[in-house]
Backbone and ligand atoms as CSV (ligand in chain L), in Angstrom:
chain,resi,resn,atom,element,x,y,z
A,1,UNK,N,N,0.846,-1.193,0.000
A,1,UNK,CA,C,0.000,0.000,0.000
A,1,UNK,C,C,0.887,1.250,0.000
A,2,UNK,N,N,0.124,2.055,-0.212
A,2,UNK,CA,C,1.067,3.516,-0.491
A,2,UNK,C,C,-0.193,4.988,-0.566
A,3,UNK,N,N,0.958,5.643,0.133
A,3,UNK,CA,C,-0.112,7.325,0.377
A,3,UNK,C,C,-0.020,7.635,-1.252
A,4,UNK,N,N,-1.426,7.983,-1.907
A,4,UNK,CA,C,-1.095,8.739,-2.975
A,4,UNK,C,C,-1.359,10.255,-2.771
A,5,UNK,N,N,-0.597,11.214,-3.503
A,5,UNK,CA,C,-0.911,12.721,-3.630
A,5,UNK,C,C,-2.687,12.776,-3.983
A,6,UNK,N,N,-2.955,13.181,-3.232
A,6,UNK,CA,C,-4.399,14.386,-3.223
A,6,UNK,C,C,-4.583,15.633,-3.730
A,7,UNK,N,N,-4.679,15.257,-5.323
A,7,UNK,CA,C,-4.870,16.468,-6.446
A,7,UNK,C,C,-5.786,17.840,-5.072
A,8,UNK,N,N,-5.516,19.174,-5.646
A,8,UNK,CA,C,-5.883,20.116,-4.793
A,8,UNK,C,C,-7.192,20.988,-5.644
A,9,UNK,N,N,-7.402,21.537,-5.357
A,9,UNK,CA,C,-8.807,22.573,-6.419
A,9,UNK,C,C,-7.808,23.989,-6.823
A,10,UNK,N,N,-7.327,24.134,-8.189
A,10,UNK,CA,C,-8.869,23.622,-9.109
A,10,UNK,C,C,-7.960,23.074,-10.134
A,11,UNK,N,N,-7.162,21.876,-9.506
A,11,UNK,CA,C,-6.567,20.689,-10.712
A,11,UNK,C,C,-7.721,20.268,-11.166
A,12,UNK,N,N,-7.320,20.424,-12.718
A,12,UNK,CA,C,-8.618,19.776,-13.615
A,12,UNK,C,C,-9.299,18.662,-13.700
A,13,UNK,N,N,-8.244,17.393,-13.270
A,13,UNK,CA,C,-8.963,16.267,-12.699
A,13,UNK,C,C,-10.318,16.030,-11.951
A,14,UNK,N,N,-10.212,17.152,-10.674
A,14,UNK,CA,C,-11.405,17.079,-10.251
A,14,UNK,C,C,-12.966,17.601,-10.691
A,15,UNK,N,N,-12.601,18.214,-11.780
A,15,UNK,CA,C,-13.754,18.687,-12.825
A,15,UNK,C,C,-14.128,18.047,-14.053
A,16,UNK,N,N,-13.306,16.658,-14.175
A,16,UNK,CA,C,-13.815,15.886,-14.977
A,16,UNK,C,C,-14.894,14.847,-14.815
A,17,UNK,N,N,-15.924,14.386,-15.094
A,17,UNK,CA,C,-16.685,13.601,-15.198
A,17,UNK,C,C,-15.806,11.941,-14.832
A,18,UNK,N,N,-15.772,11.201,-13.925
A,18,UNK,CA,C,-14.983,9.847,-14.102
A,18,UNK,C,C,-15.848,8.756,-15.023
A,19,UNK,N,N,-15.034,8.018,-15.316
A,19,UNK,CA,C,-15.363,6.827,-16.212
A,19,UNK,C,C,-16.032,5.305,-15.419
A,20,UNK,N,N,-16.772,4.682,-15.794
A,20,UNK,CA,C,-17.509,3.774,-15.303
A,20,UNK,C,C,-16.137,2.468,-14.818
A,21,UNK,N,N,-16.108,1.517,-14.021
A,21,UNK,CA,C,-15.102,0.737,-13.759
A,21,UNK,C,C,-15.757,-0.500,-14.046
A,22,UNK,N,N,-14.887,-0.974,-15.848
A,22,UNK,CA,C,-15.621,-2.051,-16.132
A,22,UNK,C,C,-15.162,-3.491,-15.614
A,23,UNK,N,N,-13.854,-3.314,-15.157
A,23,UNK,CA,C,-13.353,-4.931,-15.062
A,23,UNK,C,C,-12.695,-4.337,-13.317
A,24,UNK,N,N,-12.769,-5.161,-12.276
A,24,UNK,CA,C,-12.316,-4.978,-10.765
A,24,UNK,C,C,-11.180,-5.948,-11.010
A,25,UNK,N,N,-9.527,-5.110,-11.520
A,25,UNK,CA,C,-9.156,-6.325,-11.254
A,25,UNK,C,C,-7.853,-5.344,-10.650
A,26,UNK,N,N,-6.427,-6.178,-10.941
A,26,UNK,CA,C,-5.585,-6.041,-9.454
A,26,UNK,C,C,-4.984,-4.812,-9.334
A,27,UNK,N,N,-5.165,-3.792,-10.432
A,27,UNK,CA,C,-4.707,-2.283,-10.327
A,27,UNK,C,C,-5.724,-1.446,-9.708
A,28,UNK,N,N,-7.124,-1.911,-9.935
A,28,UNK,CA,C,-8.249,-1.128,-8.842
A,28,UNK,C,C,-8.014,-1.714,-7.666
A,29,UNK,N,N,-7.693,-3.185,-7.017
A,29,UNK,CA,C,-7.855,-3.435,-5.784
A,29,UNK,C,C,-6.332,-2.518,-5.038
A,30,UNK,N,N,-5.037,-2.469,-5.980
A,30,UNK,CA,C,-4.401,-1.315,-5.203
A,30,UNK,C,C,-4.608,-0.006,-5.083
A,31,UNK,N,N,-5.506,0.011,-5.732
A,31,UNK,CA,C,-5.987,2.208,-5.979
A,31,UNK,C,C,-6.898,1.676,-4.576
A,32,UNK,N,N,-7.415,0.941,-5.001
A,32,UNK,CA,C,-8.526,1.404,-3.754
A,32,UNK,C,C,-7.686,0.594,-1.870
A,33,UNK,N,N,-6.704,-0.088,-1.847
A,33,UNK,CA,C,-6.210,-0.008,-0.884
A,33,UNK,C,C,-4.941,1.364,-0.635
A,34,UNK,N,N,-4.890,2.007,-1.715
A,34,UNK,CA,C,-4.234,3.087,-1.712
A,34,UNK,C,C,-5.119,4.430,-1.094
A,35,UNK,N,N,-6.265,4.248,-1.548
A,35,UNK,CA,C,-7.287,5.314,-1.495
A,35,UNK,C,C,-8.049,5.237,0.254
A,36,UNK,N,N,-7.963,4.146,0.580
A,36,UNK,CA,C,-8.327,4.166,2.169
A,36,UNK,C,C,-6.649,4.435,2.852
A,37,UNK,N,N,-5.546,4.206,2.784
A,37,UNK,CA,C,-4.536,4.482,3.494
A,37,UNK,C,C,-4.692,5.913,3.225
A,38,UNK,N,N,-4.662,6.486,1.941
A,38,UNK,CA,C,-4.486,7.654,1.683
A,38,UNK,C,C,-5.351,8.767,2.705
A,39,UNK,N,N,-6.725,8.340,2.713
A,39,UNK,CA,C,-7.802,8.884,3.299
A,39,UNK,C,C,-7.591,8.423,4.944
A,40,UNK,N,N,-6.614,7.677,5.286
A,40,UNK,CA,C,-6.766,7.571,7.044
A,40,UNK,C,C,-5.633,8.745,7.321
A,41,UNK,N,N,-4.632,8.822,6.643
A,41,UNK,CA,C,-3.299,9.157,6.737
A,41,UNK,C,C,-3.832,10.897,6.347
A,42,UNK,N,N,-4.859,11.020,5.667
A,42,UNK,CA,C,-5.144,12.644,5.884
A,42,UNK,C,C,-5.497,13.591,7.027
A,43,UNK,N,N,-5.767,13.407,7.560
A,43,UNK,CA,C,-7.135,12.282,7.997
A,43,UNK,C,C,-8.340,12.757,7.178
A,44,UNK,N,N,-9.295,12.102,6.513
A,44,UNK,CA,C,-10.277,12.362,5.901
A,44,UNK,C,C,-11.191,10.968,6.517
A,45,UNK,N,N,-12.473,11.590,5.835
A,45,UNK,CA,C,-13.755,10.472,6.252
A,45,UNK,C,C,-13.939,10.338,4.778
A,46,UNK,N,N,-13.544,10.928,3.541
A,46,UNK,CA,C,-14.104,10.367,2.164
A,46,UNK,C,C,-13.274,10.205,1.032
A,47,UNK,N,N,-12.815,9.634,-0.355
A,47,UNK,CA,C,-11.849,10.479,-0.598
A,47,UNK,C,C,-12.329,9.340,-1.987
A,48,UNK,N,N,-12.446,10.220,-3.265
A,48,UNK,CA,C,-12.756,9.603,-4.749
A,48,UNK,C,C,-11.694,9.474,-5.219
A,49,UNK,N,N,-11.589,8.794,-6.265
A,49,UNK,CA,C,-10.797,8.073,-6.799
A,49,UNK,C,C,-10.293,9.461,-7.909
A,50,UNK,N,N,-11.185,10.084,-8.337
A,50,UNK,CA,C,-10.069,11.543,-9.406
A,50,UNK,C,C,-9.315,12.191,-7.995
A,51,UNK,N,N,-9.742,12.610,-6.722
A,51,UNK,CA,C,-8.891,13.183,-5.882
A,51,UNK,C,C,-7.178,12.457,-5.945
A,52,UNK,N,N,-7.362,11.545,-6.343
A,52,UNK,CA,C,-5.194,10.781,-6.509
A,52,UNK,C,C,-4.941,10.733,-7.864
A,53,UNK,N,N,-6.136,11.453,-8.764
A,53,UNK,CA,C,-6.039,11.637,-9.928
A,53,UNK,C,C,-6.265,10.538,-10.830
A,54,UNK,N,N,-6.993,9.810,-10.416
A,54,UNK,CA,C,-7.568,8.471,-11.225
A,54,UNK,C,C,-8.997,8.559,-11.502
A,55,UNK,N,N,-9.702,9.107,-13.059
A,55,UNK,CA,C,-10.591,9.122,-13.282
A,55,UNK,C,C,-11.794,8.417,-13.457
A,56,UNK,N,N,-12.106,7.021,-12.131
A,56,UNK,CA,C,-12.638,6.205,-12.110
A,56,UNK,C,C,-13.873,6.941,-11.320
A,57,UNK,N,N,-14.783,5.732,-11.312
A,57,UNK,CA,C,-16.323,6.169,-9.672
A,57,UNK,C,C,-15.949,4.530,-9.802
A,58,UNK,N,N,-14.999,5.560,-8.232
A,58,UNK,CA,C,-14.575,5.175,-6.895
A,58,UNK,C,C,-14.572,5.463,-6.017
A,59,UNK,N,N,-14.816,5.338,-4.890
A,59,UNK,CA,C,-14.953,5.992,-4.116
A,59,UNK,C,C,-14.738,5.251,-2.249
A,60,UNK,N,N,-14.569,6.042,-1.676
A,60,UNK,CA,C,-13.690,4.815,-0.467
A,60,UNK,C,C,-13.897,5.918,0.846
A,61,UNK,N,N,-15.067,5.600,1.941
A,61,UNK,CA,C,-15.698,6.215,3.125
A,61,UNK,C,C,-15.597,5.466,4.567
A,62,UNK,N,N,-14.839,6.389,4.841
A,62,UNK,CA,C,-14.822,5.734,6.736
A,62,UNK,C,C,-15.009,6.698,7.584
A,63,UNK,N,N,-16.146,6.404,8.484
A,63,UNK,CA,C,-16.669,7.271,9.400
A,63,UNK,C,C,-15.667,7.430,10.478
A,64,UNK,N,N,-14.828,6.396,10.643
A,64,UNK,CA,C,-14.348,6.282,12.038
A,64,UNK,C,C,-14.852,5.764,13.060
A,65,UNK,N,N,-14.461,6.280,14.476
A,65,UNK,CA,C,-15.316,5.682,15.988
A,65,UNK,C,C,-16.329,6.649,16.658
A,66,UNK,N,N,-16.790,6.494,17.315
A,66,UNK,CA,C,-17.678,7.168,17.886
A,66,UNK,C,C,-16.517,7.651,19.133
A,67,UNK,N,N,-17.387,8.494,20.118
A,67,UNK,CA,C,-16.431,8.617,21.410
A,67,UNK,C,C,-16.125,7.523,22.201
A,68,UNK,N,N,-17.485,6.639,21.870
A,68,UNK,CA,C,-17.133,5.193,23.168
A,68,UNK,C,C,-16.422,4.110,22.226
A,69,UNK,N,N,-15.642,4.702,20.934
A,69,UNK,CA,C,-14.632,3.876,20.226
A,69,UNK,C,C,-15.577,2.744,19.211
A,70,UNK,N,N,-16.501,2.801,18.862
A,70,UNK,CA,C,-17.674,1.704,18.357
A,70,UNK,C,C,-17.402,2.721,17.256
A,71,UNK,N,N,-17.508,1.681,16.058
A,71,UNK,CA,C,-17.111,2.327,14.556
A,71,UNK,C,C,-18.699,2.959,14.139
A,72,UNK,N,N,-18.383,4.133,14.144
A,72,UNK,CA,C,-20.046,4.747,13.500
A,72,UNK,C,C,-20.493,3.921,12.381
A,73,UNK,N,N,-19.349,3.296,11.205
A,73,UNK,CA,C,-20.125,2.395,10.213
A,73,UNK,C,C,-19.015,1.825,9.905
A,74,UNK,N,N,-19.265,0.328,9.114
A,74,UNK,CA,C,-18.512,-0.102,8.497
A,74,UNK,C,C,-17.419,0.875,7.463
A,75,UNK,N,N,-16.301,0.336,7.410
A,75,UNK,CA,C,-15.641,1.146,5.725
A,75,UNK,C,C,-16.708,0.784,4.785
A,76,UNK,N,N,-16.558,2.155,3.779
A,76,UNK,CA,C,-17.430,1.668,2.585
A,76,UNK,C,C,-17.089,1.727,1.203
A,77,UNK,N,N,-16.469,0.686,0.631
A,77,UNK,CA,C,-16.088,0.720,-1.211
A,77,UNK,C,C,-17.191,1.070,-1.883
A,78,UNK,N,N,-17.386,2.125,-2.614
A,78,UNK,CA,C,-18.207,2.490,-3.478
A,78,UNK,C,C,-17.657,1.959,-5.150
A,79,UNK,N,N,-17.959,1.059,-6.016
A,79,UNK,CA,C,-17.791,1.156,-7.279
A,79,UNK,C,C,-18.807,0.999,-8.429
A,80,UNK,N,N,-18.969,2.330,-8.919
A,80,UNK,CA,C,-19.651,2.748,-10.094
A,80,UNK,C,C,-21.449,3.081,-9.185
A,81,UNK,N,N,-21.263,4.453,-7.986
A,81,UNK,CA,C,-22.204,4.341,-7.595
A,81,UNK,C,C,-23.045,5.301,-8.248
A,82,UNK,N,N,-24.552,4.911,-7.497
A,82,UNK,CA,C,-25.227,6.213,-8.269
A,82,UNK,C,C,-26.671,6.335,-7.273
A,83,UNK,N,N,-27.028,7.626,-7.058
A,83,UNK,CA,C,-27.915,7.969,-5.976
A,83,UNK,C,C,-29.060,7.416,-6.214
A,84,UNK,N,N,-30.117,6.470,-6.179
A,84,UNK,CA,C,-31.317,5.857,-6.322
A,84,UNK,C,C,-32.039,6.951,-5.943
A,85,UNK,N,N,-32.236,7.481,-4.853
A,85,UNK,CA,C,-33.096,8.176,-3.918
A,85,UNK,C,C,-32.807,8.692,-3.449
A,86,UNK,N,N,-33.592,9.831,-3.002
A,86,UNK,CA,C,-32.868,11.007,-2.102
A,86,UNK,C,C,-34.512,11.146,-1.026
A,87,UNK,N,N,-34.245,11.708,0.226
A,87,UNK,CA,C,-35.590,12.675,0.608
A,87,UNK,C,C,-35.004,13.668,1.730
A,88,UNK,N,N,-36.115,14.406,1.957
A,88,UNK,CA,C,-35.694,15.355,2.593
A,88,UNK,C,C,-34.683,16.477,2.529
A,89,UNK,N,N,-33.768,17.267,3.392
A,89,UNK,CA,C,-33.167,18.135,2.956
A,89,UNK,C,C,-32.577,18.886,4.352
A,90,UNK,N,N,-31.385,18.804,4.712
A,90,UNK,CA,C,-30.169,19.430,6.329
A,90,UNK,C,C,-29.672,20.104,5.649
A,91,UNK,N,N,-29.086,21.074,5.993
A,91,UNK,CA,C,-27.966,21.584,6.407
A,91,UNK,C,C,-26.812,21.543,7.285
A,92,UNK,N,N,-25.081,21.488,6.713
A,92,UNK,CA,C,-24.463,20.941,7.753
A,92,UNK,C,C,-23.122,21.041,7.132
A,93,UNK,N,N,-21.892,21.722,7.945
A,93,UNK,CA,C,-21.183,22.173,7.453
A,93,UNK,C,C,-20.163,21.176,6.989
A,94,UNK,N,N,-19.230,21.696,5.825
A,94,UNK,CA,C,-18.607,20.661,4.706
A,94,UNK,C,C,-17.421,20.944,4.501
A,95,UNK,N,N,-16.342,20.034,4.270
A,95,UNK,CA,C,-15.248,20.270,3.889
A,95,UNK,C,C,-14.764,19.407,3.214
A,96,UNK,N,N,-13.342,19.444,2.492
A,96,UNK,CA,C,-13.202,18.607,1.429
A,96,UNK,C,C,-11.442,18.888,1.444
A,97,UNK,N,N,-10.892,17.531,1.269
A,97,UNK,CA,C,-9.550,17.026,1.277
A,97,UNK,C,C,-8.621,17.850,-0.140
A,98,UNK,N,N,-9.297,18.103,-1.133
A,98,UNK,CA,C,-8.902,18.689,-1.921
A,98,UNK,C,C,-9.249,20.243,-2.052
A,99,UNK,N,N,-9.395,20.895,-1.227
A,99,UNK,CA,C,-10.202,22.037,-0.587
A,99,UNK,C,C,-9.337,22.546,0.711
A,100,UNK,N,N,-7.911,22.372,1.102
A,100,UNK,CA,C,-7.960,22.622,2.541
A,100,UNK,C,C,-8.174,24.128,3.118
A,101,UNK,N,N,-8.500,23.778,4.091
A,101,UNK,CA,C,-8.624,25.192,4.901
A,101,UNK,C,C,-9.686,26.103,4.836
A,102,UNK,N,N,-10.819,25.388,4.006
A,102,UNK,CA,C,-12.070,26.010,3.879
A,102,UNK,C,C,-13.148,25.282,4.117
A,103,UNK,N,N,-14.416,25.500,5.196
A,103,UNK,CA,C,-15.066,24.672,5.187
A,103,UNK,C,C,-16.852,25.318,5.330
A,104,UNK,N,N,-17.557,24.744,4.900
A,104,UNK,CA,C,-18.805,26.044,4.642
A,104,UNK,C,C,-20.096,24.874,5.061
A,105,UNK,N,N,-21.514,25.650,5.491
A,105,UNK,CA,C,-22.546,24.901,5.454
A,105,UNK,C,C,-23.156,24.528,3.570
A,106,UNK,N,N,-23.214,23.472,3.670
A,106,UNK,CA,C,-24.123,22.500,1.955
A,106,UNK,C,C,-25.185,22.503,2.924
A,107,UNK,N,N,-26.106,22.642,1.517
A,107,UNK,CA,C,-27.686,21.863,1.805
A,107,UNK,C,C,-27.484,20.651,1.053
A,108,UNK,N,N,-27.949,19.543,1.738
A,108,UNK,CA,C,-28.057,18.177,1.305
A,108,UNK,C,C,-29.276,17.103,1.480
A,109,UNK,N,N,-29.511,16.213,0.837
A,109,UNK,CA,C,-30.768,15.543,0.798
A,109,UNK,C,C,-30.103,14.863,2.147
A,110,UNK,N,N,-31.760,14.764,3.157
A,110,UNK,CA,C,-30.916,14.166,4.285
A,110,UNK,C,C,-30.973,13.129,4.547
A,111,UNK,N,N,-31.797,12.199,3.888
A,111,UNK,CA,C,-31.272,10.708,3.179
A,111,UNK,C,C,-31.253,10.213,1.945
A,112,UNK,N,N,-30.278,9.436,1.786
A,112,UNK,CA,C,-30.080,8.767,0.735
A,112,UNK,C,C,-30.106,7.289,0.236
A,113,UNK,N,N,-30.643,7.128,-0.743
A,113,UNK,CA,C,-30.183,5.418,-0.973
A,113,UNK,C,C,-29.346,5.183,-2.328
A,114,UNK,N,N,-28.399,4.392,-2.159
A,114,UNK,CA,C,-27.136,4.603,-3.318
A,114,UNK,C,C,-26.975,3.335,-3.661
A,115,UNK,N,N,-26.793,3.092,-5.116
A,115,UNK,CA,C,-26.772,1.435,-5.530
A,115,UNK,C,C,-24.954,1.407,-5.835
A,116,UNK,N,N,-24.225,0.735,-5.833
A,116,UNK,CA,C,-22.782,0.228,-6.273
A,116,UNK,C,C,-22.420,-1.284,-5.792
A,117,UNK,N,N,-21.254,-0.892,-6.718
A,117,UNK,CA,C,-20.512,-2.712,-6.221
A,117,UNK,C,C,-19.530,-2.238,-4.828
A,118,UNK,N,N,-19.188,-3.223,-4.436
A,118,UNK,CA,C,-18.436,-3.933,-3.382
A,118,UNK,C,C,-17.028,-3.966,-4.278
A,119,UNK,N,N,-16.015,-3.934,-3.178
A,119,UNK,CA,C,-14.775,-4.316,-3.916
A,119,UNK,C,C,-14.565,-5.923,-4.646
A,120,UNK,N,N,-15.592,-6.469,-4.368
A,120,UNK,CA,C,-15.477,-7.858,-5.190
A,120,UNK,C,C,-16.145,-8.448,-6.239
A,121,UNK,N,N,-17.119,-6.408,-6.800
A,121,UNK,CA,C,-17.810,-6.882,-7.935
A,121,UNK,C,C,-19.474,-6.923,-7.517
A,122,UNK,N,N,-19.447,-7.384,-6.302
A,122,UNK,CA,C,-20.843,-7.571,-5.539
A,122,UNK,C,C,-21.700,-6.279,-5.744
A,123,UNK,N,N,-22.945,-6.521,-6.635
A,123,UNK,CA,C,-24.136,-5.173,-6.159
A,123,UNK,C,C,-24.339,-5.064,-4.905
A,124,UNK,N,N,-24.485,-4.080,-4.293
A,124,UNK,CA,C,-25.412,-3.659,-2.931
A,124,UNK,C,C,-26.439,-2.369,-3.028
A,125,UNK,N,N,-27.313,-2.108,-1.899
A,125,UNK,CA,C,-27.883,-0.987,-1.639
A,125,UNK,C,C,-27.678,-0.435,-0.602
A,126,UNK,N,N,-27.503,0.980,-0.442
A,126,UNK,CA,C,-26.703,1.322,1.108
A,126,UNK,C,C,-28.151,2.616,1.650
A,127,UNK,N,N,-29.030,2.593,2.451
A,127,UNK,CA,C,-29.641,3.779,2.966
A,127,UNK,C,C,-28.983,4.150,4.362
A,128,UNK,N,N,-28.927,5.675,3.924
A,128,UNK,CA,C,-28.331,6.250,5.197
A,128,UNK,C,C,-28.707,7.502,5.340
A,129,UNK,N,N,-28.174,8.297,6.719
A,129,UNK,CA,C,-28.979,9.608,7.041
A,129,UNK,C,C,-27.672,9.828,7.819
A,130,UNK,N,N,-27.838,11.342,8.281
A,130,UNK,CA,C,-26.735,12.061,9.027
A,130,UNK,C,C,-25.407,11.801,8.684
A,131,UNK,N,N,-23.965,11.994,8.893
A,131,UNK,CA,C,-22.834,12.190,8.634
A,131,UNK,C,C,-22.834,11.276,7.260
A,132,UNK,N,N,-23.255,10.065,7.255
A,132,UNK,CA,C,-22.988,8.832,5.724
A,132,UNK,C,C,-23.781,9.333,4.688
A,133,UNK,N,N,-25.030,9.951,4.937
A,133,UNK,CA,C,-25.694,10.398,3.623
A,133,UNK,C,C,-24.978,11.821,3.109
A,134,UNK,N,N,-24.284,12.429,3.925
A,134,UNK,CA,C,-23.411,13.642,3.770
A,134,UNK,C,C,-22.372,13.166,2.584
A,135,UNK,N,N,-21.829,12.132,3.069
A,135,UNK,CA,C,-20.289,11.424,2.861
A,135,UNK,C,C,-20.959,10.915,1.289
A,136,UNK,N,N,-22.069,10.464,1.161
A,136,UNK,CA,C,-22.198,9.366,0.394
A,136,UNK,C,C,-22.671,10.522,-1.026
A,137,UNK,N,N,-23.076,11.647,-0.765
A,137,UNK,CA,C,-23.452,13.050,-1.370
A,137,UNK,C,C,-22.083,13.632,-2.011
A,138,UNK,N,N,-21.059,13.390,-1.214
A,138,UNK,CA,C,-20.018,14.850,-1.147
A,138,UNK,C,C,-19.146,14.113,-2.240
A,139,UNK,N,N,-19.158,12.289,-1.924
A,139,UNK,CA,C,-18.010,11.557,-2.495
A,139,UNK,C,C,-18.810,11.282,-4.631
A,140,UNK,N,N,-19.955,11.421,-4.475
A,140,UNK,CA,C,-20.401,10.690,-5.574
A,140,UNK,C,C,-20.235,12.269,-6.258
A,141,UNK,N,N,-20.667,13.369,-6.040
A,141,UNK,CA,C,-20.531,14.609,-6.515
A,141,UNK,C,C,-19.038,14.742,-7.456
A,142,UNK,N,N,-17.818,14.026,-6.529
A,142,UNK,CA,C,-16.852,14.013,-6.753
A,142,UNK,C,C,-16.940,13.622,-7.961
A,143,UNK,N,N,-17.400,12.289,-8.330
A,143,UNK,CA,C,-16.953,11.471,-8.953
A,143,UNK,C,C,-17.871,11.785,-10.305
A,144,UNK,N,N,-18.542,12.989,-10.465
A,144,UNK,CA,C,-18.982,13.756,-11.403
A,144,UNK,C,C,-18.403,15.256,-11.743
A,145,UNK,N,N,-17.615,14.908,-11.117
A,145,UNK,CA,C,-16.650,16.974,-11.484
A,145,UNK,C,C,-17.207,17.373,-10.700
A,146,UNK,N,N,-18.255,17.868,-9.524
A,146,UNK,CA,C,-18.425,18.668,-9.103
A,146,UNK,C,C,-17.734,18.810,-7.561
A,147,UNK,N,N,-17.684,19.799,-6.994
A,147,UNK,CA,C,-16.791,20.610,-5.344
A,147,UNK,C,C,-18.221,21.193,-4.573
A,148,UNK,N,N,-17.983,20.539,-3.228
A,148,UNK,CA,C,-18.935,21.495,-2.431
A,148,UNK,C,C,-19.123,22.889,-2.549
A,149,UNK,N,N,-18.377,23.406,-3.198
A,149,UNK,CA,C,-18.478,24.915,-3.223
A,149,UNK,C,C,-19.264,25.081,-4.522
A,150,UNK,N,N,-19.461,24.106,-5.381
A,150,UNK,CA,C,-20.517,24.471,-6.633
A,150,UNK,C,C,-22.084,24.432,-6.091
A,151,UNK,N,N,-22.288,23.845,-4.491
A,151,UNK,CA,C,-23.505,23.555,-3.570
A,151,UNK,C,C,-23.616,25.296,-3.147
A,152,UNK,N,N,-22.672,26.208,-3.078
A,152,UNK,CA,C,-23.100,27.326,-2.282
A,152,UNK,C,C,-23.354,28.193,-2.976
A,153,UNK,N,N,-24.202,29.181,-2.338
A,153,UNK,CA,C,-24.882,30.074,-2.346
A,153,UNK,C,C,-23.804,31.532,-3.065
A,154,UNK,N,N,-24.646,31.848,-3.992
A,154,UNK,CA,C,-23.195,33.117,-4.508
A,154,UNK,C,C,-22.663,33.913,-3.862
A,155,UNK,N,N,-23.774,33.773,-2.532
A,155,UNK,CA,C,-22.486,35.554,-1.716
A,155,UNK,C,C,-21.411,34.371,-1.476
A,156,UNK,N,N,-21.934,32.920,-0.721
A,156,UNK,CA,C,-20.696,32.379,-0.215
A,156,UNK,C,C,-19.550,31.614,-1.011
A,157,UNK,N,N,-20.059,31.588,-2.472
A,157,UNK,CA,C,-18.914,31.314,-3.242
A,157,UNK,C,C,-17.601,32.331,-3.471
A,158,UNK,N,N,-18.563,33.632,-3.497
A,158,UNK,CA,C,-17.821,34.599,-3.451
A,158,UNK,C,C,-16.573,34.844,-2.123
A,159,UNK,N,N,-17.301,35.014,-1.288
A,159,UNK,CA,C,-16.166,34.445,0.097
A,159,UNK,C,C,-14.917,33.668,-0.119
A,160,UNK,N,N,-15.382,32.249,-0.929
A,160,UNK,CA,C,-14.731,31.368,-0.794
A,160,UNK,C,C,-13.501,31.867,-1.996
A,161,UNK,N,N,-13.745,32.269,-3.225
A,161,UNK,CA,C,-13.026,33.243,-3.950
A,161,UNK,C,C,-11.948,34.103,-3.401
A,162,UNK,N,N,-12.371,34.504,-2.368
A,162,UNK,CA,C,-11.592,35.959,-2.083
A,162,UNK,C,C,-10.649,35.466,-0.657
A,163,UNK,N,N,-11.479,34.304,-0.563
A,163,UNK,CA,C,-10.596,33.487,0.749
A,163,UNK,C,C,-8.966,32.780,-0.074
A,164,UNK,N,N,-9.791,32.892,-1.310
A,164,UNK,CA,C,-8.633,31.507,-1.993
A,164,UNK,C,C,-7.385,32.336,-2.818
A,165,UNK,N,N,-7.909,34.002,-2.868
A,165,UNK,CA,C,-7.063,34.940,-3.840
A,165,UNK,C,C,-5.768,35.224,-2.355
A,166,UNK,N,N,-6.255,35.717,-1.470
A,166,UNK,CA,C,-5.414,35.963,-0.448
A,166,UNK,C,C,-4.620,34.742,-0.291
A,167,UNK,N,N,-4.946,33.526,0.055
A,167,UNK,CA,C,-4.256,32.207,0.102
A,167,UNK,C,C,-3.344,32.317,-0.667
A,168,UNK,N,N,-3.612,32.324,-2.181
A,168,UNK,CA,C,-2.678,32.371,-3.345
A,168,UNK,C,C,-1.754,33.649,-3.208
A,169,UNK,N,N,-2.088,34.584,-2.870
A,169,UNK,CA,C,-1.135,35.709,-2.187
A,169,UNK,C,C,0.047,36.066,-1.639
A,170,UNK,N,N,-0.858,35.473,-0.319
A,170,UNK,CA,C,0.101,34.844,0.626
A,170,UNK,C,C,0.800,33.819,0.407
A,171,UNK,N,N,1.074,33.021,-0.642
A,171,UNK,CA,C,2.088,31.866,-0.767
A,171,UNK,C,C,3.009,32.795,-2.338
A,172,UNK,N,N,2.541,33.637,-2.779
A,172,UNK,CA,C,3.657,33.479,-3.934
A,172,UNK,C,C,4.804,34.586,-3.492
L,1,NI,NI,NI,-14.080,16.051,-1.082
């Protein structure tokens, strides 16, 4: 296994549309044991497969523990997912691994049900609500070109603009 680099915004990678994953064989099972080391070692809870710059839907989610150490959810391999269902609608603030240092309230459907394979090819159906329907929103977005910040509101894109000109500023 191995940390891969975490393309940053606004590398073009992450604005590409990814490609469907037709065959699971032994170069996806290392992206995607690459893509959970990568994502513990950030620390992140989500992290798609264009974020290491691999234009697949992929996608690889770990909640972590709770305080009394009990894993809020299983890890979750997402391959070739896609949102079945949505209802409802939270608010709840967001951030993103390829994004650092900025983090803003999304409106999001506040459950979801999402169809994909398993890392072994296996269909499943996953329904979830609170932090996983967030995760399961933020990561599949990914894996269509889009950034939480295409979710906000124009004054607060604007913010996020003028947050990111000073950043760039301040580093050259
Ligand atoms: Ni992200």
């Amino acid at each position: 296994m191995a940390i891969r680099e975490i393309k940053k915004y606004s590398d073009p990678v992450l604005r590409q549309k990814t490609s469907r994953v037709d065959v699971i064989d032994q170069s996806v099972q290392v992206l995607i044991d690459d893509m959970i080391e990568t994502m513990h070692a950030a620390p992140g809870v989500g992290l798609a497969a264009n974020q290491v710059g691999v234009s697949l839907q992929l996608a690889v989610i770990d909640l972590g523990e709770r305080e009394d150490g009990e894993p809020r959810h299983p890890l979750v391999v997402l391959i070739n997912p896609e949102i079945v269902s949505t209802q409802g609608s939270v608010t709840a603030d967001e951030g993103c691994l390829s994004i650092p240092d900025f983090s803003e309230k999304v409106k999001r459907a506040a459950r979801v049900k999402v169809r994909a394979k398993d890392r072994t090819g296996k269909p499943f159906e996953l329904e979830a609500e609170g932090l996983m329907a967030k995760a399961l929103q933020h990561e599949i977005d990914h894996l269509n070109g889009l950034l939480f910040i295409d979710r906000l509101s124009p004054l607060k894109k604007n913010i996020f603009q003028r947050k990111l000109k000073k950043a760039l500023a301040e580093t050259a």
